[in-house]
Backbone atoms as SQL, in Angstrom:
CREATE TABLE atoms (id INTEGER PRIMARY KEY, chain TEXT, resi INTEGER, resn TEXT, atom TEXT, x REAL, y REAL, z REAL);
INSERT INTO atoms VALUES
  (1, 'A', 1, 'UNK', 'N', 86.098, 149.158, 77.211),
  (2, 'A', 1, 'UNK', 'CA', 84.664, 149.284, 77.067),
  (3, 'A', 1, 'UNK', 'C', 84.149, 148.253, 76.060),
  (4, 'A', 2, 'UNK', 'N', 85.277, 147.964, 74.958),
  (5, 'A', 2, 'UNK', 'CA', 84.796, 147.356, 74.036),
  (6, 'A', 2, 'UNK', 'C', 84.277, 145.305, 74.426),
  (7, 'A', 3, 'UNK', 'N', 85.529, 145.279, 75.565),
  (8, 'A', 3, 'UNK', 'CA', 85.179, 143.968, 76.553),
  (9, 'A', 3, 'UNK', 'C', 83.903, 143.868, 77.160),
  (10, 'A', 4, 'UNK', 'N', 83.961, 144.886, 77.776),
  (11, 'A', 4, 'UNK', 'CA', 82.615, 145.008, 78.508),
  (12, 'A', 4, 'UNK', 'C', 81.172, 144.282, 77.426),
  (13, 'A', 5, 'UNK', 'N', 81.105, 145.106, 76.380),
  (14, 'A', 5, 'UNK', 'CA', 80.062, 145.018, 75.886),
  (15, 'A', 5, 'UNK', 'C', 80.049, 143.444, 75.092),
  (16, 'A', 6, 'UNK', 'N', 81.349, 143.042, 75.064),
  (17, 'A', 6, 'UNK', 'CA', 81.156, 141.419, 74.543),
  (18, 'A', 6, 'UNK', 'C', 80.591, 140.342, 75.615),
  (19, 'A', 7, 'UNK', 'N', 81.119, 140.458, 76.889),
  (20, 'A', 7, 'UNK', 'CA', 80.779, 140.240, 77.585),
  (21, 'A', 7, 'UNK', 'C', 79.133, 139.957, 77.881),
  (22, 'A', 8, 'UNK', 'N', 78.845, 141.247, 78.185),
  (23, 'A', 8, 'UNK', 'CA', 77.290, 141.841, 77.859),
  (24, 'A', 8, 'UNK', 'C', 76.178, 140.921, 77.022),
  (25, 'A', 9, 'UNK', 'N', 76.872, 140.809, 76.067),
  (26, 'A', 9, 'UNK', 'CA', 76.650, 140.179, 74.278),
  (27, 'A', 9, 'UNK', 'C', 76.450, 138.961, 74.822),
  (28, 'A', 10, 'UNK', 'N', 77.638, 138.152, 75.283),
  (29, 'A', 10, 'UNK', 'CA', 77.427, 136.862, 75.137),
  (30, 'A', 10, 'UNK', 'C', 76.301, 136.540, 76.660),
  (31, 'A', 11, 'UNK', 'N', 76.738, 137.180, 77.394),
  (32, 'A', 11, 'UNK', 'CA', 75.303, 136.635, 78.534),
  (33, 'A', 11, 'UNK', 'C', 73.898, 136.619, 78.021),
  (34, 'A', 12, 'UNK', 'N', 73.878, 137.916, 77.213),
  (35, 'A', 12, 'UNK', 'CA', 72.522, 137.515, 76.653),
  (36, 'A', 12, 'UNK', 'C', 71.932, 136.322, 75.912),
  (37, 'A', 13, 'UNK', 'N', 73.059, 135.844, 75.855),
  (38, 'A', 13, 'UNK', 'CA', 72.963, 134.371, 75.123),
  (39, 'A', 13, 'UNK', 'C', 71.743, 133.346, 75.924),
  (40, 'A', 14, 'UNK', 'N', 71.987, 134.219, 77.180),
  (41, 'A', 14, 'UNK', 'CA', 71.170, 132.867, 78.421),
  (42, 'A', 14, 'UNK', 'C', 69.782, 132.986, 78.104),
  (43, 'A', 15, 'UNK', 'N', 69.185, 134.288, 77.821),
  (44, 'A', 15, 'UNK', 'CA', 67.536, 134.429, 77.847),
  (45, 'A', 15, 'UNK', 'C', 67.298, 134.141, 76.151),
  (46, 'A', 16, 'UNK', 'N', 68.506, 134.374, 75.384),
  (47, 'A', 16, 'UNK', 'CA', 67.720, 134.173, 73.887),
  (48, 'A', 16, 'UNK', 'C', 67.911, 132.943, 73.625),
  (49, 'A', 17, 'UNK', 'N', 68.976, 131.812, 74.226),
  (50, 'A', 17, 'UNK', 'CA', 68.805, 130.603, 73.831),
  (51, 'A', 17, 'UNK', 'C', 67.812, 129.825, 75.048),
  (52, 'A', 18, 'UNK', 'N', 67.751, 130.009, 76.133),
  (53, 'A', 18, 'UNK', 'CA', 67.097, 129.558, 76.997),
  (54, 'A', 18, 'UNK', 'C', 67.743, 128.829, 77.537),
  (55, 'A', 19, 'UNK', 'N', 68.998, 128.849, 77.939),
  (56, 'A', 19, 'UNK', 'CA', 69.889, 128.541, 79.030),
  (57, 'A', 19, 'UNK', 'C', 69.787, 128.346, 80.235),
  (58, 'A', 20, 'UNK', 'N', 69.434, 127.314, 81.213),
  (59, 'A', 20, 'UNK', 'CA', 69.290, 127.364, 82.353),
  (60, 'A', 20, 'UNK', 'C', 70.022, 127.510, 83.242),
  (61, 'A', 21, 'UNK', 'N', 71.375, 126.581, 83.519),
  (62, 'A', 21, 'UNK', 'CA', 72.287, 126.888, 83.597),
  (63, 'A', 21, 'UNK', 'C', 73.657, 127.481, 83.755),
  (64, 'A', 22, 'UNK', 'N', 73.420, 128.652, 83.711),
  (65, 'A', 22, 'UNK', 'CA', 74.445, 129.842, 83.430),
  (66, 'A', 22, 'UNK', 'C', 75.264, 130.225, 84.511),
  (67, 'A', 23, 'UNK', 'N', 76.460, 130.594, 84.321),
  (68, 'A', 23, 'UNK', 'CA', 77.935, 130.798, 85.366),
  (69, 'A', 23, 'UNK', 'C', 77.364, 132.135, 86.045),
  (70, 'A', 24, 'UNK', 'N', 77.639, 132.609, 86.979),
  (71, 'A', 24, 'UNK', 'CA', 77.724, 133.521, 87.924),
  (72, 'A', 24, 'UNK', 'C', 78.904, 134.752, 87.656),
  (73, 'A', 25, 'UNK', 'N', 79.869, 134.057, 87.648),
  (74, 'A', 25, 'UNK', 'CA', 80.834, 135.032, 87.084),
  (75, 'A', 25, 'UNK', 'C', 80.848, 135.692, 85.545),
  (76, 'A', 26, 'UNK', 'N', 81.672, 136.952, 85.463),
  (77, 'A', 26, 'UNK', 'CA', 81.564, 137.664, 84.540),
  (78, 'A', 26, 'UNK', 'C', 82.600, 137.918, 83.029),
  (79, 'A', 27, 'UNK', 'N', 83.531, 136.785, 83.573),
  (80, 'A', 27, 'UNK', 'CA', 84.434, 136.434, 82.627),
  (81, 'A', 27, 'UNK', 'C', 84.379, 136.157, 81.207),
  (82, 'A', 28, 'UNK', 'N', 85.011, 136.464, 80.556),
  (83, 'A', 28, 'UNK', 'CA', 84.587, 135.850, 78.841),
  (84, 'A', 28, 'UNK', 'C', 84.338, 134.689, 78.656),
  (85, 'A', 29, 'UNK', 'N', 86.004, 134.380, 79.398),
  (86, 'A', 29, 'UNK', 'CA', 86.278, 132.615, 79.361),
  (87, 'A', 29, 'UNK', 'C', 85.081, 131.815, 80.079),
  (88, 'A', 30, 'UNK', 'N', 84.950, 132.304, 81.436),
  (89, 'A', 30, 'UNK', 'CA', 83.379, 131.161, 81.776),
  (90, 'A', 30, 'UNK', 'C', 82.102, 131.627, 81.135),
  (91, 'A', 31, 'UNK', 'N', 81.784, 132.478, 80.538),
  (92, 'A', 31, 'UNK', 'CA', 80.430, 132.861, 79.898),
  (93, 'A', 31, 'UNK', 'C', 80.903, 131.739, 78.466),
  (94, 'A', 32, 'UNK', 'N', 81.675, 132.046, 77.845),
  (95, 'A', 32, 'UNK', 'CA', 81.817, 131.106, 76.494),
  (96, 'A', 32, 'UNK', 'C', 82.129, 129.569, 76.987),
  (97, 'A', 33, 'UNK', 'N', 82.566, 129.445, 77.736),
  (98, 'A', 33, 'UNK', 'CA', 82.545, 127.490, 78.479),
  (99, 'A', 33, 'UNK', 'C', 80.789, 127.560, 78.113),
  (100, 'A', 34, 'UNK', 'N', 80.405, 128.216, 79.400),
  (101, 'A', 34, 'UNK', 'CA', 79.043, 127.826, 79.670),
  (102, 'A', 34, 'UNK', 'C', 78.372, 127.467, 78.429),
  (103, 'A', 35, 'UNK', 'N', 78.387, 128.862, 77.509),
  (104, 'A', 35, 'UNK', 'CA', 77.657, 128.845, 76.541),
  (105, 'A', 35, 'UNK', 'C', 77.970, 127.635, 75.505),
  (106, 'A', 36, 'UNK', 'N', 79.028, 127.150, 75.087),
  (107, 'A', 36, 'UNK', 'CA', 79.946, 126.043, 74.773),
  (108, 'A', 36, 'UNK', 'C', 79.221, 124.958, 75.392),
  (109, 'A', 37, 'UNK', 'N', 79.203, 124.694, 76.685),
  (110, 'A', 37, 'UNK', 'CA', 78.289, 123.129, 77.136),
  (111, 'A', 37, 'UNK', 'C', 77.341, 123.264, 76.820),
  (112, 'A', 38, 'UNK', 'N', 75.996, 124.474, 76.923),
  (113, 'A', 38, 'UNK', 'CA', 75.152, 124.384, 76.353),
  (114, 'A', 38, 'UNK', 'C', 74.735, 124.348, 75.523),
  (115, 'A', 39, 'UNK', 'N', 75.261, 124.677, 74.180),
  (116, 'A', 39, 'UNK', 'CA', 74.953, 124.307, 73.088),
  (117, 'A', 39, 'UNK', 'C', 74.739, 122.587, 72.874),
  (118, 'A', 40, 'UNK', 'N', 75.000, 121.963, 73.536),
  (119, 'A', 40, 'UNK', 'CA', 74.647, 120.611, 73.367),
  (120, 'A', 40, 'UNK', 'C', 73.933, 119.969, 73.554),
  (121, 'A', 41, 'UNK', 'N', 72.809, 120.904, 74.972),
  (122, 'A', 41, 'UNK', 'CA', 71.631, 120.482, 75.659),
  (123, 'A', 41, 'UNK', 'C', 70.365, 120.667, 74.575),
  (124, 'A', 42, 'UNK', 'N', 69.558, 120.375, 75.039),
  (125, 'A', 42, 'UNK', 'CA', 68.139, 120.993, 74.153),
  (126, 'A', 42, 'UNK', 'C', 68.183, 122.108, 74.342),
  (127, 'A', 43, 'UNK', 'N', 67.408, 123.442, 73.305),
  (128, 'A', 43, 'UNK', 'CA', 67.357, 124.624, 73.817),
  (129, 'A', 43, 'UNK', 'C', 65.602, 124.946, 73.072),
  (130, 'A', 44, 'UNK', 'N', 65.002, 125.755, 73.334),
  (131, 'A', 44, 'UNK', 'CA', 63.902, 125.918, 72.428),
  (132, 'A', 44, 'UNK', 'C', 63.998, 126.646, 71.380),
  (133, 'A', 45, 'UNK', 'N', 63.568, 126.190, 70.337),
  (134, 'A', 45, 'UNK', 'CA', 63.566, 127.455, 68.982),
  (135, 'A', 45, 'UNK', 'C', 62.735, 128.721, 69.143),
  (136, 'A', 46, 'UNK', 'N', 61.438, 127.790, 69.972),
  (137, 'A', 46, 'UNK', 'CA', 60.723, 129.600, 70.012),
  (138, 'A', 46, 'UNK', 'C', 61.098, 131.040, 70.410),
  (139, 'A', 47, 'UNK', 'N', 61.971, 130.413, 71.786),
  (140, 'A', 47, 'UNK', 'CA', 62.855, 131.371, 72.531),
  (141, 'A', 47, 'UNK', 'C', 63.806, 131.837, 71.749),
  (142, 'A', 48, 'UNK', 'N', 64.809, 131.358, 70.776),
  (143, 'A', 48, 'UNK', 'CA', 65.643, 131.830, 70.025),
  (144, 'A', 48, 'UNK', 'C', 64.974, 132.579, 68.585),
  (145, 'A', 49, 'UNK', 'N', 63.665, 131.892, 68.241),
  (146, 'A', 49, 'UNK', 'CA', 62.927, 132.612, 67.007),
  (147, 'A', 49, 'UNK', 'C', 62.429, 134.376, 68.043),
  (148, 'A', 50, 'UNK', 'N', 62.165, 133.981, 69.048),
  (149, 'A', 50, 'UNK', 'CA', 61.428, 135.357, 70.056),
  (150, 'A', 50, 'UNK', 'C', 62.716, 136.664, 70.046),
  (151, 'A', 51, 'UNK', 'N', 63.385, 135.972, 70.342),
  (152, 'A', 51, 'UNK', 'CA', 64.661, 136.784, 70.745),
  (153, 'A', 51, 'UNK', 'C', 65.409, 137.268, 69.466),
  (154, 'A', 52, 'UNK', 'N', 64.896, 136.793, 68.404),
  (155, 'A', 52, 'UNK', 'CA', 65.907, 137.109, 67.442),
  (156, 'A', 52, 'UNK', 'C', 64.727, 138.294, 66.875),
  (157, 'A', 53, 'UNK', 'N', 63.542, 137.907, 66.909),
  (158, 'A', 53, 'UNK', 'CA', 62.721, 138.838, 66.009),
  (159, 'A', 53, 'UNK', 'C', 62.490, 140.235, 67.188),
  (160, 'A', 54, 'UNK', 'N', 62.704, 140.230, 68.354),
  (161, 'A', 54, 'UNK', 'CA', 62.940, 141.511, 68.934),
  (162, 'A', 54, 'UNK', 'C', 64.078, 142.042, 68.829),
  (163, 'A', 55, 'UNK', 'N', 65.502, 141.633, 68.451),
  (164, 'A', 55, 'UNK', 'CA', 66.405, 142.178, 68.474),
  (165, 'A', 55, 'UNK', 'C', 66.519, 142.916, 67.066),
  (166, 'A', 56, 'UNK', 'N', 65.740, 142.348, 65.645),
  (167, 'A', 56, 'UNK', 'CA', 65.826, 142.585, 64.344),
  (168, 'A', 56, 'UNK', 'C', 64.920, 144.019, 64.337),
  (169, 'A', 57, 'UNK', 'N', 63.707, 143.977, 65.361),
  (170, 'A', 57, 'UNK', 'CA', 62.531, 145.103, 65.889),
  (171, 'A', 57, 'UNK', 'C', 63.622, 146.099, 66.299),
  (172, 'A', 58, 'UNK', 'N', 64.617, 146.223, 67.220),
  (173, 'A', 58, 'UNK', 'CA', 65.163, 146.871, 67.696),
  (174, 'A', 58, 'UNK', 'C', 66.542, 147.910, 66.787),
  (175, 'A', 59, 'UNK', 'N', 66.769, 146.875, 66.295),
  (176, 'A', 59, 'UNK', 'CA', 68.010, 147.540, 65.643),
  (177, 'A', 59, 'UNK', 'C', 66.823, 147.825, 64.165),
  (178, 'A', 60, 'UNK', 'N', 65.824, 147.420, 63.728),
  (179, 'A', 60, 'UNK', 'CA', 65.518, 148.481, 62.464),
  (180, 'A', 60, 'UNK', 'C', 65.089, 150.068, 63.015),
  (181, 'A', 61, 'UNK', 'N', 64.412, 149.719, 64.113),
  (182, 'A', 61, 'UNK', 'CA', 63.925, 151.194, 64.947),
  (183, 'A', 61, 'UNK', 'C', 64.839, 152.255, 65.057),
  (184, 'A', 62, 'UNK', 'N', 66.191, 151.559, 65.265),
  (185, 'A', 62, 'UNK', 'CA', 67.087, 152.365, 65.403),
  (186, 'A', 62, 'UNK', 'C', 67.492, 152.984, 64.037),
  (187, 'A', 63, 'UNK', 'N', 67.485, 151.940, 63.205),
  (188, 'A', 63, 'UNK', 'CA', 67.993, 152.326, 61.986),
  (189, 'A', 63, 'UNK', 'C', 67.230, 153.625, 61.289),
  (190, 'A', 64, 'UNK', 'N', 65.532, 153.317, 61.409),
  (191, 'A', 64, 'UNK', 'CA', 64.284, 154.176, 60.928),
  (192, 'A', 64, 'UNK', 'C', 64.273, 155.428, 62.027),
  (193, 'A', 65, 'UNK', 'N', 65.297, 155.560, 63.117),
  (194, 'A', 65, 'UNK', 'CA', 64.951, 156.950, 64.126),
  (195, 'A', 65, 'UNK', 'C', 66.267, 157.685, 63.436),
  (196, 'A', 66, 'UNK', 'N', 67.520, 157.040, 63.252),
  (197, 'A', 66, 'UNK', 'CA', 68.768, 157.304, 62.599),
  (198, 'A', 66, 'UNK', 'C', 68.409, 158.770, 61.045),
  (199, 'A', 67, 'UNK', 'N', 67.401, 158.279, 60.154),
  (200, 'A', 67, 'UNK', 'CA', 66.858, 158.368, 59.324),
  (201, 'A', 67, 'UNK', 'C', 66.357, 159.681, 59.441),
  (202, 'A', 68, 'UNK', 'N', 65.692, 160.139, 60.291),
  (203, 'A', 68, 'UNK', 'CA', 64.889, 160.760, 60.529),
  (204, 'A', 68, 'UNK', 'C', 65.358, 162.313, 60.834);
């Protein structure tokens, strides 16, 4: 399960860096290639500033419902 969710993890890589590009298959090894070539292309910051400040939204929510 714990694969699974790395897996998971790193695809999301495609919408928060803005990856066009991206493998089809579900493998570690081709999700981290992919992600690996792309890091070299242009990517946008906004998309990675967007994606990071909903994920920081998400996990405090959790943290502030945890709390409660």
């Amino acid at each position: 399960m714990g694969g699974a969710a790395i897996v998971i993890g790193l695809q999301q890589l495609k919408g928060l860096l803005g990856i066009t590009n991206f493998t089809t298959n579900t493998d570690i090894v081709s999700v981290l290639r992919t992600v690996w070539r792309s890091c070299h292309q242009q990517w946008s910051p906004h998309t990675f500033i967007l994606g990071c400040s909903f994920l920081s939204f998400i996990l405090i929510a959790r943290f502030i419902v945890s709390k409660i």
